[in-house]
C-alpha positions in Angstrom: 90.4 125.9 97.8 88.7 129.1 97.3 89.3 130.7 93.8 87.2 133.4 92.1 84.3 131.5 89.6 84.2 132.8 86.0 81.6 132.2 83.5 81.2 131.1 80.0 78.2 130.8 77.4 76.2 127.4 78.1 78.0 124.3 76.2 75.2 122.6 76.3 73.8 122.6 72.7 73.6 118.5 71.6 70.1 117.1 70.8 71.1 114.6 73.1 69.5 117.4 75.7 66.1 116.0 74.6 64.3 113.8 77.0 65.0 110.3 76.9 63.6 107.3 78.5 64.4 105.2 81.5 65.8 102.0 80.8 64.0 99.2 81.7 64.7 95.5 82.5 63.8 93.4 80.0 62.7 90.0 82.4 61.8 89.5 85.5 64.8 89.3 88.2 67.2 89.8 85.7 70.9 91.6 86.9 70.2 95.3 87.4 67.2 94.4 89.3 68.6 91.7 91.7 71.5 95.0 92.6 68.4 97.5 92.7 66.8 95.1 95.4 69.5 95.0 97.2 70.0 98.6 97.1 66.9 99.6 97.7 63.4 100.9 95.9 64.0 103.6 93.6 62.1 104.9 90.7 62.8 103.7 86.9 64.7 107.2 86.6 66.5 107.1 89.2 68.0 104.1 87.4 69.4 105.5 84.5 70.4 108.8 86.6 72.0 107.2 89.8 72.0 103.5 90.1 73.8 102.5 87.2 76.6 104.7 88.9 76.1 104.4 91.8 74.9 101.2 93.2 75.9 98.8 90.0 78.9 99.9 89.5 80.8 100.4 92.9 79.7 96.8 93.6 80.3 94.9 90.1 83.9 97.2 90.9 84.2 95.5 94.7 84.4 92.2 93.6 87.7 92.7 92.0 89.1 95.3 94.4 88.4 93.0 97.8 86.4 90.0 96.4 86.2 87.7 92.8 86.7 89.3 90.2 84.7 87.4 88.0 81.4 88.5 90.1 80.5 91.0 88.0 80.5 89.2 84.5 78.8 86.4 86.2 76.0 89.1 86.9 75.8 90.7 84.1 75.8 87.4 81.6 73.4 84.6 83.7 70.4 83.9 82.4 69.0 83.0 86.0 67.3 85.2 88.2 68.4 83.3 91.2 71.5 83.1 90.3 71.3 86.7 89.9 69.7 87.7 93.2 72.6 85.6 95.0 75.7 87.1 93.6 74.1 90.7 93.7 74.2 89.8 97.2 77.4 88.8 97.8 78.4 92.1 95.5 76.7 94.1 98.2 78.7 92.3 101.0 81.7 93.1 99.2 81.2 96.8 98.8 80.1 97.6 102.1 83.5 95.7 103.4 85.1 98.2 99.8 84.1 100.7 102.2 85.3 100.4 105.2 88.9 98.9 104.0 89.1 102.1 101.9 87.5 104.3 105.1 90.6 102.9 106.9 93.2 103.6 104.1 91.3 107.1 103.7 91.8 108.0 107.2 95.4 106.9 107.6 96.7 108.2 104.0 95.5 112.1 105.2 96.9 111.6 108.0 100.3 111.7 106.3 99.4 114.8 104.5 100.1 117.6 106.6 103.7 116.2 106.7 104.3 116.9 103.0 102.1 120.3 102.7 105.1 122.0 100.4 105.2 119.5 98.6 104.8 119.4 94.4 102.7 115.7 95.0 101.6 113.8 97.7 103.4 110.5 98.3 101.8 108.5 101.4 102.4 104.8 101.8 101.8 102.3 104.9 102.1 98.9 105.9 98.8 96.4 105.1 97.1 98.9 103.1 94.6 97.3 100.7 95.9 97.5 97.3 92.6 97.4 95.8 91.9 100.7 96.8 94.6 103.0 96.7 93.7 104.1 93.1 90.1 105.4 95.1 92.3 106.9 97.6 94.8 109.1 95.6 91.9 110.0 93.8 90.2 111.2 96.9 93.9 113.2 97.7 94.1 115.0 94.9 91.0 116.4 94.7 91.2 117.4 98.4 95.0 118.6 97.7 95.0 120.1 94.2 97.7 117.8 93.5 98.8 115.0 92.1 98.5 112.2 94.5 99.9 108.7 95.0 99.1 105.9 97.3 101.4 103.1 98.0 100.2 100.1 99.6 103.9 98.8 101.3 103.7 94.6 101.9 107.0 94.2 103.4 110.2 95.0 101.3 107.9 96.3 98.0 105.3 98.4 97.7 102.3 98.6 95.5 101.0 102.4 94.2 98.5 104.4 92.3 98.5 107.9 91.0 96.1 110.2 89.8 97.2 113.5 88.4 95.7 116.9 87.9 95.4 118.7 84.8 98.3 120.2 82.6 100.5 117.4 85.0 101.7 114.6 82.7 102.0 112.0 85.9 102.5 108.8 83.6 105.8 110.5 82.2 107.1 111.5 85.2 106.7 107.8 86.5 108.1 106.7 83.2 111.2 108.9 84.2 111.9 107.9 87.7 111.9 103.9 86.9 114.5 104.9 83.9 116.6 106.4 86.6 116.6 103.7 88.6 114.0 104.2 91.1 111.3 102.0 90.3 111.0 98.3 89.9 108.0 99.0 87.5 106.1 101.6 86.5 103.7 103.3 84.0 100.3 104.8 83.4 99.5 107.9 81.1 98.3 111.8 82.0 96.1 111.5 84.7 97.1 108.0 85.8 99.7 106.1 86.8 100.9 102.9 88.4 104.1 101.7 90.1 106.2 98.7 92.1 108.7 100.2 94.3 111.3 98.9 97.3 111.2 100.3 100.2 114.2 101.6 100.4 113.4 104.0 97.7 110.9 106.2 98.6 112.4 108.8 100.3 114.4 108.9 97.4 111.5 108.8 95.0 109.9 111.6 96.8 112.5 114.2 96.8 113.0 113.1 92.9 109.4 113.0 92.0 108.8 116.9 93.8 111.9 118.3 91.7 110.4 116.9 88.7 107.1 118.3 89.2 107.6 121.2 90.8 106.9 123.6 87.9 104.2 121.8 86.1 102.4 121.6 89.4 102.8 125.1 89.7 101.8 126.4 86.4 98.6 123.9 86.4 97.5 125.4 89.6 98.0 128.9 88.8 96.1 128.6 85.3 93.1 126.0 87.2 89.7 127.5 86.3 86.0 126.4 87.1 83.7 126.3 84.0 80.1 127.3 84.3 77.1 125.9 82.2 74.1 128.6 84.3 74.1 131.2 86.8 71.1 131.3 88.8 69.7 133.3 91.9 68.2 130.5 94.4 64.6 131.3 93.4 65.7 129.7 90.0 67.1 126.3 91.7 63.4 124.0 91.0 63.2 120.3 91.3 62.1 121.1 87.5 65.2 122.6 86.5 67.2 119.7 87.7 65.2 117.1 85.7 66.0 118.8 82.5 69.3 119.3 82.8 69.2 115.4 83.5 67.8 114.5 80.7 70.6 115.3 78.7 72.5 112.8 81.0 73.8 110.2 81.4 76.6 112.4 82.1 80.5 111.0 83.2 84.0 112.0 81.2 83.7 113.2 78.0 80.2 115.0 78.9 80.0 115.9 82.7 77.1 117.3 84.3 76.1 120.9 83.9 77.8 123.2 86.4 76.1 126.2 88.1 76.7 129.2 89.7 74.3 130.7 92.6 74.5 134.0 93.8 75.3 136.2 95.5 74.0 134.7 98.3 74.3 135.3 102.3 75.7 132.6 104.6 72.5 131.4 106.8 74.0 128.1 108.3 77.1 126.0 107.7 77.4 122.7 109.6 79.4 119.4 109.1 77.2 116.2 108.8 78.1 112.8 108.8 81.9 112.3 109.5 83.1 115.0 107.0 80.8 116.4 104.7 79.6 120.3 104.5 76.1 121.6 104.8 74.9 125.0 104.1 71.7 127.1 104.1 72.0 130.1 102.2 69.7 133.0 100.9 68.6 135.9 99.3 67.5 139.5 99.0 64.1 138.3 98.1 63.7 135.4 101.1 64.5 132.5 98.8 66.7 130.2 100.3 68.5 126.5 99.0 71.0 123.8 101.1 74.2 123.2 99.7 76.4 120.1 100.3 80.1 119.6 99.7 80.8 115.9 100.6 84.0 115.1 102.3 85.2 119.1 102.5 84.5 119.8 105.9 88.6 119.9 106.7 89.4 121.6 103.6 90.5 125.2 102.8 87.1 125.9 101.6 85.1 123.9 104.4 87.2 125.8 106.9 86.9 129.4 105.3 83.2 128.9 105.5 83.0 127.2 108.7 84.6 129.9 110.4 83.0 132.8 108.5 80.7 134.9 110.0 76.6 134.5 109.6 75.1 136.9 106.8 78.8 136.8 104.7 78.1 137.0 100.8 79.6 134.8 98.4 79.1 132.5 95.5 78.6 129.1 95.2 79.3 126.6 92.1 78.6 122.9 91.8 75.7 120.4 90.4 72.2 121.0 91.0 70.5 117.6 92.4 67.8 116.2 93.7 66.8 116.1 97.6 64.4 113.5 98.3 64.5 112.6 101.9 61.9 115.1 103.1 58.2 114.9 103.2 58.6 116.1 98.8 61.5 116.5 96.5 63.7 119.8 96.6 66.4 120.8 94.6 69.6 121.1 96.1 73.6 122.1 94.8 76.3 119.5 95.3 79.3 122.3 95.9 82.5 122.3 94.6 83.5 125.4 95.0 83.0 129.0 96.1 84.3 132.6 96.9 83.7 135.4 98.8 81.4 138.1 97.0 82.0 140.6 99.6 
């Protein structure tokens, strides 16, 4: 959703700022390389930057959400480059089917939302939904939702769920809570995280208790949600240079995310959807400069909406992660957006 966008002085003071070096592999066709391959060419940067995350890892992940499970530790311990080459293969099949069975669940899970929009957490569930990726999914639903989120894949007379919580909501406790009352067959998890077996015959029950339980510590998390900013920048300042030093201080992931920046104020130039939901912006200013923006998968939400239907030449800021574009003719530095507000 929109919200205003603070600042705060740069946290970024660790030597690990200082440029370090690709990795490289260490023989010829050994496991990252046989995944690379099958991902495609990409520089030895790129590697330590965006492959590791993701291309390795979604696909050593498929094989035990839809596939074997032992896949990936067969990759990542043979000695045999043949051996390797085959199963990165079969990792690739795996995560391209990943996606599409979690496309489905995706689609059919938000479907289900507008239903509970008052709601203190969003509890969806259906029939033959693949329970190795509704953990992806209520991810996906509570960063779309700003609230927790929880998937249940039903097989019959039981059903199979994941949570993921927002920040300041304890959802392992409250899941805790409702299978001491009775609710749950099983069920546990921690903060941000949770887990649960459930009858059928229960979740309308379970909704209605789960909403009174969370009701005020959804509310208060919400109300006190802030976005915290590394750099503010006018658009001039967003170089392809720029975004290589900030990533050398990567990798980056929980526990040391990615710089955040603010742009602006700009003026709205274009805003279009591309792909089947993602946001694409051109904005500018005073002085001519002018950068693209992308918010993947936010075309339908508050924000996507607001900015969709604004008017050409509207002001406003724009926070998110400054990346790399490098499908044109050279690289250009781009911002992944999370979020933004009206400067007017």
């Amino acid at each position: 959703m929109f919200c205003h966008i603070g600042s705060r002085q740069s946290r970024r003071h660790s030597p690990r700022f200082q440029q370090q070096p690709a990795p490289r592999c260490r023989r010829r066709g050994c496991q990252q390389e046989q995944v690379v391959r099958q991902h495609g060419p990409r520089q030895n940067a790129e590697l330590l930057r965006h492959l590791l995350g993701f291309a390795l890892g979604p696909r050593i992940n498929a094989g035990g959400r839809v596939g074997e499970a032992t896949l990936g530790v067969r990759l990542l311990t043979t000695e045999d480059p043949e051996e390797a080459r085959q199963i990165a293969a079969q990792l690739s099949t795996l995560n391209e089917e990943r996606r599409a069975i979690e496309a489905a669940v995706q689609e059919a899970a938000e479907a289900q939302i507008a239903r509970q929009d008052n709601r203190a957490a969003i509890i969806v569930a259906g029939e033959g939904w693949h329970p190795g990726v509704i953990g992806i999914v209520a991810g996906r639903i509570k960063e779309k939702t700003g609230r927790p989120s929880i998937v249940i894949a039903r097989d019959g007379q039981q059903g199979k769920g994941s949570g993921r919580s927002i920040a300041g909501v304890d959802l392992g406790a409250a899941i805790i809570a409702a299978r001491e009352e009775g609710l749950l067959v099983a069920g546990g998890g921690h903060a941000m995280a949770a887990g649960l077996t459930i009858d059928d015959a229960r979740l309308d029950a379970f909704s209605d208790w789960m909403d009174a339980r969370l009701a005020s510590s959804v509310s208060r998390a919400r109300g006190a949600q802030s976005l915290k900013l590394d750099l503010a920048l006018a658009p001039r300042g967003l170089t392809p240079s720029l975004v290589e030093t900030l990533e050398s201080a990567g990798p980056y992931g929980v526990g040391w995310p990615g710089p955040r920046i603010a742009i602006g104020p700009v003026h709205l130039i274009k805003a279009d959807i591309v792909g089947t939901d993602h946001l694409r912006l051109i904005v500018g200013a005073a002085d001519g400069a002018s950068i693209k923006a992308i918010a993947f998968r936010a075309a339908e939400s508050d924000m996507g909406q607001a900015i969709l239907h604004s008017g050409k030449g509207r002001k406003l800021w724009l926070a998110g992660r400054a990346k790399i574009d490098d499908w044109g003719t050279r690289p250009a530095a781009e911002l992944h957006l999370e979020d933004a507000a009206w400067a007017d």
